[in-house]
C-alpha positions as CSV (number, residue, x, y, z in Angstrom):
1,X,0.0,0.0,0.0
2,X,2.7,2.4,-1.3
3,X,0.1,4.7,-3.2
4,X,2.0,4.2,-6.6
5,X,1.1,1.2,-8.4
6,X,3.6,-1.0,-9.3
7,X,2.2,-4.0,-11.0
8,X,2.4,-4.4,-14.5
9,X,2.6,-6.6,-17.6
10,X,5.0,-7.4,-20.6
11,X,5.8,-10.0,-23.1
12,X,7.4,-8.4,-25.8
13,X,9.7,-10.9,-26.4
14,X,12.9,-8.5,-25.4
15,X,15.1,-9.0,-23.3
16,X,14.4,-7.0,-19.8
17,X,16.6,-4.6,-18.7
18,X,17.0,-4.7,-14.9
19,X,15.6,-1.4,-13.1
20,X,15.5,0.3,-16.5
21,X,12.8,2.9,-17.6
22,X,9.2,2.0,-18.3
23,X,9.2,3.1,-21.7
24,X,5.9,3.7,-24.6
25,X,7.1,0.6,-26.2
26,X,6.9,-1.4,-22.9
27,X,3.6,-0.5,-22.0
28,X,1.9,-0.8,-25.6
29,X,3.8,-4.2,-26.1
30,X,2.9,-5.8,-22.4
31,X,0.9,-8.8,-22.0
32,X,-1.6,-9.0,-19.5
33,X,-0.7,-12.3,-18.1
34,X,2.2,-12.2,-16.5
35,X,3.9,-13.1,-13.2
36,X,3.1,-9.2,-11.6
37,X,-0.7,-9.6,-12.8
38,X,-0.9,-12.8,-11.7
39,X,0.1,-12.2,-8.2
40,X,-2.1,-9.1,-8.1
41,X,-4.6,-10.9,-8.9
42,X,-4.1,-13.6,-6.5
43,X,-3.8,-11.0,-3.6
44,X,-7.7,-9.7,-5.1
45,X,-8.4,-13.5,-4.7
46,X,-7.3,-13.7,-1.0
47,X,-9.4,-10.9,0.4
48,X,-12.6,-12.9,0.4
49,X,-10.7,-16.0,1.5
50,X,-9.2,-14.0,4.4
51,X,-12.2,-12.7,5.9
52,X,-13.8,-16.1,5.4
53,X,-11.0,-18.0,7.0
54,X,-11.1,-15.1,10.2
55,X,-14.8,-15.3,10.5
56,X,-15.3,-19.3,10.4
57,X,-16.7,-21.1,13.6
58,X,-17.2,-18.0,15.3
59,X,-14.1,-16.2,14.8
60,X,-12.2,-16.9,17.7
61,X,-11.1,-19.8,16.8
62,X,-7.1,-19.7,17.4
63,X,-6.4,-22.5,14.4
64,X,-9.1,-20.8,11.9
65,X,-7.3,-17.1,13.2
66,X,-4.0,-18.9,12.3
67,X,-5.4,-19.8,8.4
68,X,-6.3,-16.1,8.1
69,X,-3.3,-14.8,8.9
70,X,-1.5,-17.1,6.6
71,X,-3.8,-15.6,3.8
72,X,-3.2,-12.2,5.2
73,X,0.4,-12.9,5.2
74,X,0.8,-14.1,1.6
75,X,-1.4,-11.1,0.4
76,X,1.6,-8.7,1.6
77,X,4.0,-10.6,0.9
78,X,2.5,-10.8,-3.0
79,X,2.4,-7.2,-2.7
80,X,6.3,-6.6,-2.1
81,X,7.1,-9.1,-4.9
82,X,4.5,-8.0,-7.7
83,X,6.3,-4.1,-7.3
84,X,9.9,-5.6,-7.3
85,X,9.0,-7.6,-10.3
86,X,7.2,-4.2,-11.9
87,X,9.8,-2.3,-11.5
88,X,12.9,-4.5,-12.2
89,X,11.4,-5.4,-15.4
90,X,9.2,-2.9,-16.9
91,X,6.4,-5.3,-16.3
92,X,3.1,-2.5,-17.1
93,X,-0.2,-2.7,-18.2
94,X,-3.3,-0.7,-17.2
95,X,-4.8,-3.5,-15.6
96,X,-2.3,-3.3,-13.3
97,X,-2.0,-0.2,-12.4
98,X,-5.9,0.0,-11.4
99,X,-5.7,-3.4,-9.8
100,X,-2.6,-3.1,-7.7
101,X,-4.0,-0.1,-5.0
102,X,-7.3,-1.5,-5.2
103,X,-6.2,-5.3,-4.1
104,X,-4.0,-3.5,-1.4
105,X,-6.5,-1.2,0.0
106,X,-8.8,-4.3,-0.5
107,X,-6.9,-6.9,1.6
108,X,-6.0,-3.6,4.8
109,X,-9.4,-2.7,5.1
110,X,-11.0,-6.0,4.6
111,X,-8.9,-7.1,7.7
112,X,-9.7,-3.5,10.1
113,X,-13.1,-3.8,9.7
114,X,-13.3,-7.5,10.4
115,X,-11.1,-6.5,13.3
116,X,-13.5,-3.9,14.3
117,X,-16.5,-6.4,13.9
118,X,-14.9,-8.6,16.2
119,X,-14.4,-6.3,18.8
120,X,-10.8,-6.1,18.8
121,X,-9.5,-3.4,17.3
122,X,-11.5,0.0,18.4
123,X,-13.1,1.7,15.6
124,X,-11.8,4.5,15.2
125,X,-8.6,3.3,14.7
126,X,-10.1,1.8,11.5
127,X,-11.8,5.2,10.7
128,X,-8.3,6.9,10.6
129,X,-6.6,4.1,8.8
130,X,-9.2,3.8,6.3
131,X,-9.9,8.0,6.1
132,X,-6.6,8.7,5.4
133,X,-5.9,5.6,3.1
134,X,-9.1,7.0,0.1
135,X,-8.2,10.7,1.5
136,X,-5.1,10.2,0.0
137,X,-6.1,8.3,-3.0
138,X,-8.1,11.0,-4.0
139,X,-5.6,13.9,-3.2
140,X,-3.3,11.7,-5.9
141,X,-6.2,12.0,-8.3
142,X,-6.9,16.1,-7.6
143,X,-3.0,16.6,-8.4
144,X,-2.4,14.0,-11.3
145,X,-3.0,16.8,-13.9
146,X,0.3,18.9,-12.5
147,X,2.1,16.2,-11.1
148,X,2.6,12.7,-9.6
149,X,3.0,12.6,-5.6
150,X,5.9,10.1,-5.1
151,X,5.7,7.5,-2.7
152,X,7.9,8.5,0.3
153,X,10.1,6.5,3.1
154,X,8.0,7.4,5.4
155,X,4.9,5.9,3.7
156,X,6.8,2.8,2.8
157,X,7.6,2.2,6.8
158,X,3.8,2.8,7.4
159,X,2.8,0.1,5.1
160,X,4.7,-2.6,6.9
161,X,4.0,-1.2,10.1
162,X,0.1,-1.7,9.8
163,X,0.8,-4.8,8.0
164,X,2.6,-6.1,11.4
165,X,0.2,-4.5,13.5
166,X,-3.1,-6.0,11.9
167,X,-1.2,-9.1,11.3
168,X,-0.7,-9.5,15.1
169,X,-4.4,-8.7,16.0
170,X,-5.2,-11.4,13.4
171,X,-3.5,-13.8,15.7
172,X,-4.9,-14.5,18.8
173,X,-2.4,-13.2,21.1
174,X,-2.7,-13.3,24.9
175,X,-0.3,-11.5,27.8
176,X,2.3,-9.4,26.8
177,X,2.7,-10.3,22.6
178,X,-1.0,-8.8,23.0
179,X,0.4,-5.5,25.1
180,X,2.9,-5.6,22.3
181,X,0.6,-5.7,19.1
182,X,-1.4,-2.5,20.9
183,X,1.7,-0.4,20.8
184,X,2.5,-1.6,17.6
185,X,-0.7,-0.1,16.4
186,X,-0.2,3.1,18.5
187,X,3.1,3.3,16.0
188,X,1.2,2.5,12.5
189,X,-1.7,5.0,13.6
190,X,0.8,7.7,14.1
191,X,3.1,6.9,11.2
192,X,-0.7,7.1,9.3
193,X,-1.8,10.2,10.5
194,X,1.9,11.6,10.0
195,X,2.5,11.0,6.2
196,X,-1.1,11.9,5.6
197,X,-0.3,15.2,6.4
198,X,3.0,14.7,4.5
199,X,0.9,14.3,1.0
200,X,-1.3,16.4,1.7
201,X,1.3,19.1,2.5
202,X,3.4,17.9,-0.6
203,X,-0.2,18.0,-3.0
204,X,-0.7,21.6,-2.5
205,X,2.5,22.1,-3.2
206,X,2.5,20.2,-6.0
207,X,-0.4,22.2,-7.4
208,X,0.2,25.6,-6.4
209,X,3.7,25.3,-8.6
210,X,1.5,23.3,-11.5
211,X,-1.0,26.1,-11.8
212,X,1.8,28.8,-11.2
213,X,3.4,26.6,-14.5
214,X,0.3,26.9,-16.4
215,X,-0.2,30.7,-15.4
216,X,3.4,31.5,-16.9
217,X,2.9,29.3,-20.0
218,X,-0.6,30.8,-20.7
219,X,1.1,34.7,-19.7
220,X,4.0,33.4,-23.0
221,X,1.4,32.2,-24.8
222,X,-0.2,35.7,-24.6
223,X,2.9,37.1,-25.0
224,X,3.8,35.5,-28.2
225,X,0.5,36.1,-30.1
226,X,1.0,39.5,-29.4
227,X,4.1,40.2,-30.9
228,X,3.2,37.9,-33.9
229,X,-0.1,40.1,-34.4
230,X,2.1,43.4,-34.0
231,X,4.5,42.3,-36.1
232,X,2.5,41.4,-39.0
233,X,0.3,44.9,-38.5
234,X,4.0,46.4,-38.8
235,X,4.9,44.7,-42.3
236,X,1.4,45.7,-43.8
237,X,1.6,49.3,-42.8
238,X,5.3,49.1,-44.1
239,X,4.0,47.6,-47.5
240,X,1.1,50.6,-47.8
241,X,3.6,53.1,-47.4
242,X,6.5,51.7,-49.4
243,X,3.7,51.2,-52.3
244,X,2.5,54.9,-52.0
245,X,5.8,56.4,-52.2
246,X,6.9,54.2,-55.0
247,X,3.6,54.9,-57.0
248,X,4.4,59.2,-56.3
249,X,7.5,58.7,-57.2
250,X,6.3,57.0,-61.0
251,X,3.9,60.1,-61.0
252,X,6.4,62.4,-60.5
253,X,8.8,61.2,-63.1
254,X,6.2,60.7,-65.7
255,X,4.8,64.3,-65.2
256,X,8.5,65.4,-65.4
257,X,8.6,63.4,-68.9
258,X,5.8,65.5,-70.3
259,X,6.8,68.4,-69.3
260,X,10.2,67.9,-70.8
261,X,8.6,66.5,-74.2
262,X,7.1,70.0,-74.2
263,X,9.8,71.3,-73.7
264,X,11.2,69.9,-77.0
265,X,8.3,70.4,-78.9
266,X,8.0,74.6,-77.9
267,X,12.2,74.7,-78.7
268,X,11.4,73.0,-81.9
269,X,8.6,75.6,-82.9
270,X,10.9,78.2,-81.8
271,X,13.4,77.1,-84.5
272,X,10.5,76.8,-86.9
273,X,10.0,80.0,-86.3
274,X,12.9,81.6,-86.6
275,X,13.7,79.8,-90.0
276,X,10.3,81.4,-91.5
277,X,11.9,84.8,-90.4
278,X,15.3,84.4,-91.8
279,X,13.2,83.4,-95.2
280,X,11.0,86.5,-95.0
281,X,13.8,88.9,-94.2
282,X,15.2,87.4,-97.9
283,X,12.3,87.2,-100.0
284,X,12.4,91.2,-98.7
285,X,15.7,92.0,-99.6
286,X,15.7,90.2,-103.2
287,X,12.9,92.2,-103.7
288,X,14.1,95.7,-103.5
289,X,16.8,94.4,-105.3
290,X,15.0,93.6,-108.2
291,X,13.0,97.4,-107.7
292,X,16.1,98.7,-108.3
């Protein structure tokens, strides 16, 4: 009862790589029936057995008591093995990682309340156990979206203290191993209460800094799109200008082509001009001449 699942499947044919990244690959090629699953599902199978066994002829019967903790006991014990196997060799499927909390969650509380039904384990020590166990499940699920609350030491050394301590009141004990399994509890109630403050303390964290994340990204985002829009405003208004001066500057050089064309054509009529008077002054002349 770690909080991160850890059972999984594969089969790709590949060679495993011992404690090596769970990879895309792995988890599309993983087979669902493999030694990880298998033992998950065996520890799903043990929870009804186990309250069975605990409840049969009475359930104070010290050799029935004995069977259940037996089934108790190889329910954790398939939980330590099923996450070393996970994890050492990228065994992953979907299957197990919904399956895996819910068989250990299954098998714990199956045992408290039994306990509590009994009469030997106080209620409200289940409450808290229980509380904080789907508290935390669903803090994991309110900060999936920004990030992935790692299982700690501390919750780790709670596991296998309850597991000892409900293991013990599975038993029937008498004088002072009974003494002993209360303070044992007193420890895993504590150690419960303690790193159930932990996540929550590490989840708000967690999504304070996600949404802070997303704040920044969407403030860049913004950002961005602004300076794309006010660049390409820039480059039109440049074009408009650029075309109108280009286009004054044609009408200017074209209206400076007509005016020198008649330019030309009033020189040429001046020339024109003065030819016919040179002519006229010599018709003139020739005819005095001829007077004369």
């Amino acid at each position: 009862m770690t909080g991160v699942p850890a059972s999984a499947a594969g089969g790709s044919g590949a060679k495993p790589v011992r404690g090596g990244k769970l990879g895309t690959a792995a988890v599309n090629q993983a087979s669902l029936w493999n030694i990880a699953n298998i033992l998950t599902m065996v520890r799903l199978l043990l929870v009804p057995g186990f309250v069975l066994l605990l409840f049969h002829n009475g359930g104070y019967d010290p050799a029935w008591r004995s069977f259940a903790w037996a089934a108790f006991a190889i329910a954790m014990i398939t939980d330590l093995f099923d996450g070393h196997l996970a994890r050492t060799y990228n065994l992953v499927t979907d299957f197990g990682k919904i399956a895996d909390p819910i068989a250990d969650k299954a098998i714990m509380g199956a045992a408290l309340v039994s306990l509590s039904v009994l009469g030997d384990l106080p209620w409200w020590i289940t409450g808290v156990i229980i509380a904080r166990e789907l508290g935390i499940t669903l803090m994991r699920f309110w900060v999936i979206r920004h990030a992935v609350i790692p299982a700690s030491r501390g919750g780790k050394l709670k596991t296998l203290a309850q597991g000892t301590a409900v293991g013990m009141y599975v038993l029937a004990l008498t004088g002072p191993l009974a003494t002993l399994r209360f303070w044992m509890m007193m420890v895993a109630v504590v150690l419960t209460v303690v790193t159930g403050l932990d996540y929550v303390r590490q989840a708000v964290v967690l999504r304070r800094k996600g949404l802070a994340a997303e704040r920044a990204a969407a403030a860049e985002r913004a950002a961005r799109a602004t300076e794309a829009l006010q660049a390409a405003a820039g480059t039109t208004v440049g074009g408009t200008i650029g075309g109108t001066a280009d286009g004054a500057v044609g009408a200017g050089s074209a209206a400076g082509a007509v005016a020198g064309a008649t330019d030309v054509r009033g020189g040429v009529t001046d020339v024109r001009g003065g030819v016919t008077d040179v002519r006229g002054t010599a018709e003139a002349r020739d005819a005095a001449e001829a007077e004369r």
